[in-house]
BAFI-3210 file (N, C-alpha, C; in Angstrom, 3 decimals, decimal comma, padded with zeros to 6 digits):
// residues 62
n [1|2|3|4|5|6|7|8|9|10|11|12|13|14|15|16|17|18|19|20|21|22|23|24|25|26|27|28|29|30|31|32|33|34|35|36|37|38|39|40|41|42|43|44|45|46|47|48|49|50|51|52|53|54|55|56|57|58|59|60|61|62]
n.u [-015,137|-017,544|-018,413|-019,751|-019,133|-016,030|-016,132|-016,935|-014,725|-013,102|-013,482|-013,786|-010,818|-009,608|-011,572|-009,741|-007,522|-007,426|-008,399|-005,684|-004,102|-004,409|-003,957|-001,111|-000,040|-001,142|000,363|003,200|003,156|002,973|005,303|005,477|007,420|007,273|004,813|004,333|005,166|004,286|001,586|002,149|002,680|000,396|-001,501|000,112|-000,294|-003,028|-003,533|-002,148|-003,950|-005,979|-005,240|-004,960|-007,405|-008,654|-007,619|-008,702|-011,402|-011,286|-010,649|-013,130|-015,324|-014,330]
n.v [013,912|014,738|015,080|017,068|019,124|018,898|019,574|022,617|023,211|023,458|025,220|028,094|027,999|027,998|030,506|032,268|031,999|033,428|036,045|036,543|036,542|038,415|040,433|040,164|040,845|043,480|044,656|044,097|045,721|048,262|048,492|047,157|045,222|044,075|042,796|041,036|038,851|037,935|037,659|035,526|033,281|032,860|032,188|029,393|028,092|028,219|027,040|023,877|023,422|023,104|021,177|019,204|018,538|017,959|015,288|014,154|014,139|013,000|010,192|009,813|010,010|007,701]
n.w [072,609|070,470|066,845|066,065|068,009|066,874|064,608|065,028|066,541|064,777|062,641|064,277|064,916|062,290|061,456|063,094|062,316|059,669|060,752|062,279|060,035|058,337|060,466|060,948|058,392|058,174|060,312|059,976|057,170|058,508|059,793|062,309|063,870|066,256|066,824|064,553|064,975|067,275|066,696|064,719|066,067|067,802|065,205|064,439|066,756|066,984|064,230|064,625|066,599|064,996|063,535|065,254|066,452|063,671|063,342|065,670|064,965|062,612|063,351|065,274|063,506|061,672]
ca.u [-015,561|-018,466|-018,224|-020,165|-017,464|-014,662|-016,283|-017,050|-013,500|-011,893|-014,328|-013,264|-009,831|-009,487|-011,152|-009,405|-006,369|-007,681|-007,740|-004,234|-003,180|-004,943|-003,737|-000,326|-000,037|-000,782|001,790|004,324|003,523|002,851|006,504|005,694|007,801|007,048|003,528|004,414|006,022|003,107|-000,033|002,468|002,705|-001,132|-001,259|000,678|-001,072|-004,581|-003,741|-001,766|-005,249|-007,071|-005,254|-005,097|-008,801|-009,327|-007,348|-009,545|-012,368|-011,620|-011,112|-014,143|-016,058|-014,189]
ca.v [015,020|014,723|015,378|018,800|019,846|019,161|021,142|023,819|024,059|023,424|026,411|028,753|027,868|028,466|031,972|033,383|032,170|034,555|037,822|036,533|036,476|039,998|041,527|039,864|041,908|044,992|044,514|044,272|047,219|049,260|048,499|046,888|043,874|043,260|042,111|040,264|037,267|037,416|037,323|034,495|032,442|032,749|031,549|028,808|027,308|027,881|025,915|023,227|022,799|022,655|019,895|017,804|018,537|017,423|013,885|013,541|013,946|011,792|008,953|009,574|009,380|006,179]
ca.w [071,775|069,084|065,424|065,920|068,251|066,443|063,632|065,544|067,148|063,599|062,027|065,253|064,865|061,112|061,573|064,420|061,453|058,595|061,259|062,704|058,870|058,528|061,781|060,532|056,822|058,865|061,336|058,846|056,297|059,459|060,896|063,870|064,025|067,610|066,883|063,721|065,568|068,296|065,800|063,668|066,781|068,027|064,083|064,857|067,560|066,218|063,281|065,012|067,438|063,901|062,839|066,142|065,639|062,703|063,392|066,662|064,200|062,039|064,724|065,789|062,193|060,976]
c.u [-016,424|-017,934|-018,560|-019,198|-016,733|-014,638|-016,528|-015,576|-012,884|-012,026|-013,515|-012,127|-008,821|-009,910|-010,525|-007,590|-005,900|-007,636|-006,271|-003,628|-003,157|-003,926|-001,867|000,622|-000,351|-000,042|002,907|004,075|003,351|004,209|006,799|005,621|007,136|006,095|003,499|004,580|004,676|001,592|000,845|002,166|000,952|-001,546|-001,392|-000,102|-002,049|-004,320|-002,886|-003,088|-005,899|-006,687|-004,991|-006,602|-009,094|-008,622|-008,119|-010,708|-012,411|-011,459|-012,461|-015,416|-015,622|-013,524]
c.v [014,475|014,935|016,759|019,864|020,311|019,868|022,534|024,262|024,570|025,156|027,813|029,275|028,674|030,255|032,774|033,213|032,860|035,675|037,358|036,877|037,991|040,738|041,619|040,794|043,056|045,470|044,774|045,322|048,157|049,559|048,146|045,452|043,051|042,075|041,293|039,055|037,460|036,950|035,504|033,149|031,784|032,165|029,582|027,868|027,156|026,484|024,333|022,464|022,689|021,573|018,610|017,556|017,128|015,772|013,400|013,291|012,698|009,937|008,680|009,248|008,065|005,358]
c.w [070,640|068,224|065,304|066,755|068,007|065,449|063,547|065,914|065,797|062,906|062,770|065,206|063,454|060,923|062,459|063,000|060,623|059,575|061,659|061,117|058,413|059,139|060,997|059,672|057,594|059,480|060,466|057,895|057,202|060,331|062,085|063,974|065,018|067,782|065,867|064,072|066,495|067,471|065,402|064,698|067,291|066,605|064,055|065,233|067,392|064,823|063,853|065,735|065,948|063,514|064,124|066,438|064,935|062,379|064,310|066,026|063,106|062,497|065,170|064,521|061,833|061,805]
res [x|x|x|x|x|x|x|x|x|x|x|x|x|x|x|x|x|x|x|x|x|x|x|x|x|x|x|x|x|x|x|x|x|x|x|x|x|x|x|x|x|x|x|x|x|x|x|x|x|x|x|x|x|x|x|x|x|x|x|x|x|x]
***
């Protein structure tokens, strides 16, 4: 993986985190638990891939 890659996935990753955090806060004052735990998880895993990311990245810079 390149450097432009991994800043592209990280970028990707990070916003799909802000609507999950969004979708999230609506879920919850709207009453609908169900989807609270499914956005949190999709969450989750986006930022988990941002930060195995952003260690592959920096392997590959230094």
């Amino acid at each position: 993986m390149g450097k432009k890659i991994c800043w592209t996935i990280i970028f990707i990753t990070l916003a799909l985190n802000v609507v999950m955090l969004q979708w999230t806060i609506e879920a919850y004052l709207g009453l609908e638990f169900e989807r609270v735990f499914r956005y949190t998880i999709i969450a989750m895993i986006s930022s988990l891939l941002a930060l195995v990311t952003l260690f592959r990245w920096r392997k590959v810079e230094y």
